[in-house]
C-alpha positions as CSV (number, residue, x, y, z in Angstrom):
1,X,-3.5,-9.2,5.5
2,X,-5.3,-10.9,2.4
3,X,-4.5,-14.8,1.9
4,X,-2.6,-15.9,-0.7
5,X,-5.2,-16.3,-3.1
6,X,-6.7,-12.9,-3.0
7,X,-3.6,-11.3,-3.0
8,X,-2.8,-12.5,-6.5
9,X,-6.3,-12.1,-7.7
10,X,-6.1,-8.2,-6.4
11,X,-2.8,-7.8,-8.7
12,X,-4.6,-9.2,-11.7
13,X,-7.8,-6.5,-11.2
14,X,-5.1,-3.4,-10.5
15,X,-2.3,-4.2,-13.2
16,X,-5.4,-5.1,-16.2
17,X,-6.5,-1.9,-14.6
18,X,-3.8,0.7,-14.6
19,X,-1.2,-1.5,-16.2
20,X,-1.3,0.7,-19.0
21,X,1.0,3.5,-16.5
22,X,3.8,1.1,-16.3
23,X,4.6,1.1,-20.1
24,X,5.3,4.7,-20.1
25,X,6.4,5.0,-16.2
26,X,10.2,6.6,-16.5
27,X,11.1,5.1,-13.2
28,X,9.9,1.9,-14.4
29,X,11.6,2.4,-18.3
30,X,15.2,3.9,-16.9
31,X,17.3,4.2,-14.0
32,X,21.2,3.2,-13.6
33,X,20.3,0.3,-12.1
34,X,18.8,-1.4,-15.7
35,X,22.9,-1.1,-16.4
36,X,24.3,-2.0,-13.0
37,X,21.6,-5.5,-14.2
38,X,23.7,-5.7,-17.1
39,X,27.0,-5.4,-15.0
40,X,26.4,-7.8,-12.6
41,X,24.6,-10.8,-15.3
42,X,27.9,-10.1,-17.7
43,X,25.0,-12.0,-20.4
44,X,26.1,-14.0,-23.1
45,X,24.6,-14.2,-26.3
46,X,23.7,-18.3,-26.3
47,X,21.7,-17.5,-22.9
48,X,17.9,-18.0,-22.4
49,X,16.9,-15.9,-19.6
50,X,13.6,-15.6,-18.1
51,X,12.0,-11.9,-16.4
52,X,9.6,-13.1,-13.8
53,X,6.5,-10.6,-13.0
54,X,7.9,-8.3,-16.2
55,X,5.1,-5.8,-16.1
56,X,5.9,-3.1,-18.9
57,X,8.5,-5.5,-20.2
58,X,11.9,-3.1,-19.5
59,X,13.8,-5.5,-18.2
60,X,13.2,-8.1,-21.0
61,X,14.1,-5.4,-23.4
62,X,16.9,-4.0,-21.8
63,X,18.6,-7.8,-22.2
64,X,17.4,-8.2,-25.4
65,X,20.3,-7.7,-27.2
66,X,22.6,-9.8,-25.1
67,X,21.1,-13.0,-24.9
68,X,19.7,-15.5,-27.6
69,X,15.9,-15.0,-25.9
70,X,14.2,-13.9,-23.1
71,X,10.7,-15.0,-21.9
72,X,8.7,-12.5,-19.9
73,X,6.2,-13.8,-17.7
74,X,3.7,-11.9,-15.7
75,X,0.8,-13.1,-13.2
76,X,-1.5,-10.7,-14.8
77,X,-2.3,-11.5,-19.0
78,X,-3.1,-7.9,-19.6
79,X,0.4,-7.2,-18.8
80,X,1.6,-9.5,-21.0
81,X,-0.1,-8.2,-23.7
82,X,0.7,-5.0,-22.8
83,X,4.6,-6.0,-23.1
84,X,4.1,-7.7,-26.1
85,X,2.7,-4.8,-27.8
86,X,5.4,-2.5,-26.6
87,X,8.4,-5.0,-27.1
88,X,7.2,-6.2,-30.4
89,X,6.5,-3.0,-31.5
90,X,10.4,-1.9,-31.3
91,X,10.8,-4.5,-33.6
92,X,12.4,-6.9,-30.8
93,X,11.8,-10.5,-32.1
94,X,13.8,-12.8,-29.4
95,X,11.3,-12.2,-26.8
96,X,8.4,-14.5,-25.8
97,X,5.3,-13.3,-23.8
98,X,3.8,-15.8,-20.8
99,X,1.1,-15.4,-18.8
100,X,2.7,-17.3,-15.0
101,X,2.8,-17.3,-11.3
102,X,6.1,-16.5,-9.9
103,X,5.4,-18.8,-7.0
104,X,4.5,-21.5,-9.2
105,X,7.0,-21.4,-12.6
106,X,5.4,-23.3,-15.6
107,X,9.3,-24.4,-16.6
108,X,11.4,-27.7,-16.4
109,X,14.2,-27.9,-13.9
110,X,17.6,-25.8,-14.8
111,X,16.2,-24.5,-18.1
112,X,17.4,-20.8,-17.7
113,X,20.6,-19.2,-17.5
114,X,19.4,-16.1,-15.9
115,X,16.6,-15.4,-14.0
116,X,15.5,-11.1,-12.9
117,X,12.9,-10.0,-11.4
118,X,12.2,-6.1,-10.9
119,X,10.4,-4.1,-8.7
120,X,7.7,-6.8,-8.0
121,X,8.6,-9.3,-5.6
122,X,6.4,-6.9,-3.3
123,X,3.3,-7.9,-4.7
124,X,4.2,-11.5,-4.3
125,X,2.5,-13.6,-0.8
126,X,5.4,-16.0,-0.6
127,X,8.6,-14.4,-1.9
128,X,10.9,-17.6,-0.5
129,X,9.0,-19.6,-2.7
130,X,9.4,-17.3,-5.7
131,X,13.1,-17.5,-4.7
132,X,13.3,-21.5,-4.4
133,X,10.9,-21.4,-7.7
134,X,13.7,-19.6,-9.4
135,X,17.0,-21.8,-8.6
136,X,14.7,-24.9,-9.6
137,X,14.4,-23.2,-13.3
138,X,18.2,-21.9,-13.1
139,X,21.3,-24.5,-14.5
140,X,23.7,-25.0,-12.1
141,X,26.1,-21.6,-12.0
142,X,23.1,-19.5,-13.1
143,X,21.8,-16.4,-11.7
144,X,19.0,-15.0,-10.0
145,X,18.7,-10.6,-9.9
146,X,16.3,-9.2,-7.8
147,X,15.5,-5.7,-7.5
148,X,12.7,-4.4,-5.4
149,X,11.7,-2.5,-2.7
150,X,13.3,-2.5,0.9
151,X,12.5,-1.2,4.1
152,X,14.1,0.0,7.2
153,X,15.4,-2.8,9.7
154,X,13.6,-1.5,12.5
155,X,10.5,-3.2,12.5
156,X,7.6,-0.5,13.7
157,X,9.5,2.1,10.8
158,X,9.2,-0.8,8.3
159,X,6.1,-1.4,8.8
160,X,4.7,2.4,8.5
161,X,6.4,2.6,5.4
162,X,4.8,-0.5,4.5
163,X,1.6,0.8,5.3
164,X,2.1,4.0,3.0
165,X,3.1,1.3,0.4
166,X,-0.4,-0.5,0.5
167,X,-2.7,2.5,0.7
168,X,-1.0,3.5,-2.6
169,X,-1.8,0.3,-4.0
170,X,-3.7,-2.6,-2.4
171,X,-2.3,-5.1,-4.2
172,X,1.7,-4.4,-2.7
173,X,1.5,-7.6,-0.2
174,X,4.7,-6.6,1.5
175,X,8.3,-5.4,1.2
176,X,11.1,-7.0,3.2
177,X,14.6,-5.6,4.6
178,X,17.8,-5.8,3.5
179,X,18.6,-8.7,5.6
180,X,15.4,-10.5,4.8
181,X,16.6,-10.7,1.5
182,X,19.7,-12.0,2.4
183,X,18.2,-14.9,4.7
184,X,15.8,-15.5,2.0
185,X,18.8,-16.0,-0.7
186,X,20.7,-18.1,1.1
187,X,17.9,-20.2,2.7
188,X,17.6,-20.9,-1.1
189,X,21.2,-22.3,-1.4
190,X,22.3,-19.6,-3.4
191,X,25.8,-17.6,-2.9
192,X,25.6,-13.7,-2.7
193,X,27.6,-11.8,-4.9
194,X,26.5,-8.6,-4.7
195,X,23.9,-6.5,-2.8
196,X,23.0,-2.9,-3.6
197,X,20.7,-0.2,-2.9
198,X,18.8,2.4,-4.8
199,X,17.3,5.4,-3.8
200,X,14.0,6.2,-6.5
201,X,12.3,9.6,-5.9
202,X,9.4,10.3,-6.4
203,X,6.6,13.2,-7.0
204,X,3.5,12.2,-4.7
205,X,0.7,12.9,-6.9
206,X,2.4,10.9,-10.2
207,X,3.2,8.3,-7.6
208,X,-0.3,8.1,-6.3
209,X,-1.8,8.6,-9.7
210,X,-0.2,5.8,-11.6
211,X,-2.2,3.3,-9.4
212,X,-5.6,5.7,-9.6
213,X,-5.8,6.8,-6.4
214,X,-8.4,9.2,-5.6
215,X,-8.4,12.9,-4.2
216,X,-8.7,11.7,-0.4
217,X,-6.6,8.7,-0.7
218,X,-3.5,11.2,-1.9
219,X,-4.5,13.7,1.1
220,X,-4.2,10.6,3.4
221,X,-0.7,9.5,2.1
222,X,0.3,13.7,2.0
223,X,-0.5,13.1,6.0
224,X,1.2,9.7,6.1
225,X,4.6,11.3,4.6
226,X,4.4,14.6,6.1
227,X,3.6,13.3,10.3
228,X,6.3,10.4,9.9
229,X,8.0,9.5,13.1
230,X,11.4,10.3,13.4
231,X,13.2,7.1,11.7
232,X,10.4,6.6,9.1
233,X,10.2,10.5,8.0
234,X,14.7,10.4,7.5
235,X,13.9,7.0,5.1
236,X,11.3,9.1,3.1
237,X,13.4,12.4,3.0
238,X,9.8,14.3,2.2
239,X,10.1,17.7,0.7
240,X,8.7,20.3,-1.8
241,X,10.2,20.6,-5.1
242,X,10.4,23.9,-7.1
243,X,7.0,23.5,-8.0
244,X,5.6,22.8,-5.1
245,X,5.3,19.6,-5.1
246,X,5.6,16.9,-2.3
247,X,8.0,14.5,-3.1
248,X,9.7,11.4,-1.2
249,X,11.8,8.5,-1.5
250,X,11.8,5.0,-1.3
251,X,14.1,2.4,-1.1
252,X,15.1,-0.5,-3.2
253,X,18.0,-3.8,-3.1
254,X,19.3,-5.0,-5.8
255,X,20.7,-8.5,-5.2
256,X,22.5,-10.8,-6.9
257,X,22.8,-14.6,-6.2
258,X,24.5,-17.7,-7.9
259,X,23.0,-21.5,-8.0
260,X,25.9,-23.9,-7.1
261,X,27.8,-25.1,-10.2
């Protein structure tokens, strides 16, 4: 596996790349669980939240209206400019655009109300340090939201869906189980409220497209889906649509955890 370093660098290349995908990506712009976000923070409007790694910036917007200002932060500048654009665009004026390192928060201590993160954490090398990064920036009774991909518990099936997951897109460093999350929360002092999971489809070609894969590199992932052993192939569900098109599943958490007040 790459270090740390050229792990992150790898992101920046892809999302300057084919960032541009993520704006318009529908599983990235809606889904119930943008609401079930909403349920679980309850925001208020005096709140200053922060959306680490916000990529197309749906998060940040989604909260918009709830809270006095969001800050969207993203490893990658192009991103940010990319959310800017969109965000700024809808003529959205209580959220501010950083470039930062989830690992590495550019914030004072207990500064936030409300941290989320979505469907990124994958890409990051040191996800308990993102975590620990995040109650540092919280106030005390805040909340951290995390939704991102998940695998099985059973380590050899975790790790071939893993492996589907990074020939896709190089830059995915690697997802974690349902009860790594957990250990990782509460290693971080923080107090579970709620954990839930999603089930995203997907079409195979969009899927593979969206991070410019080429002709063989889908082949090899058609392969990867289709020979599955047994626990792997009944996480991905593979099938063809009407149109003849391969499509799958994966999995995602979304977890909810509270600072000590």
């Amino acid at each position: 596996m790459a270090s740390s370093q050229d792990s992150k660098s790898l992101s920046k290349e892809r999302y300057a790349k084919y960032g541009e995908s993520y704006i318009t990506s529908l599983n990235h712009a809606r889904g119930a669980e943008l609401d079930r976000l909403i349920e679980l923070a309850k925001p208020e409007p005096t709140w200053i939240m922060l959306d680490v790694a916000t990529g197309g910036g749906h998060t940040a917007l989604k909260f918009s209206p709830y809270v006095k200002e969001v800050i969207a932060t993203d490893l990658t500048p192009k991103m940010v400019e990319r959310a800017a654009a969109f965000i700024t665009g809808l003529g959205v004026t209580n959220v501010r655009f950083e470039p930062a390192d989830a690992e590495n928060l550019p914030f004072k201590d207990e500064q936030f109300d409300l941290v989320t993160c979505r469907i990124a954490a994958h890409h990051f090398p040191d996800p308990q340090r993102f975590i620990r990064e995040s109650v540092r920036v919280l106030q005390r009774g805040g909340l951290l939201l995390v939704q991102d991909q998940v695998l099985p518990e059973d380590n050899l099936a975790a790790r071939y869906v893993d492996q589907i997951e990074r020939l896709r897109d190089p830059s995915h460093h690697r997802a974690n189980s349902r009860t790594e999350w957990m250990n990782m929360f509460q290693n971080a002092g923080l107090i579970i409220e709620a954990v839930d999971e999603i089930v995203k489809k997907h079409i195979l070609n969009l899927w593979a497209k969206r991070q410019g894969c080429s002709l063989e590199t889908i082949e090899r992932l058609e392969d990867l889906i289709k020979d599955a052993p047994p626990i792997p192939a009944n996480w991905l569900d593979a099938k063809m649509n009407a149109s003849e098109e391969l499509t799958f599943v994966n999995h995602h958490i979304l977890i909810s955890g509270r600072k000590a007040g």
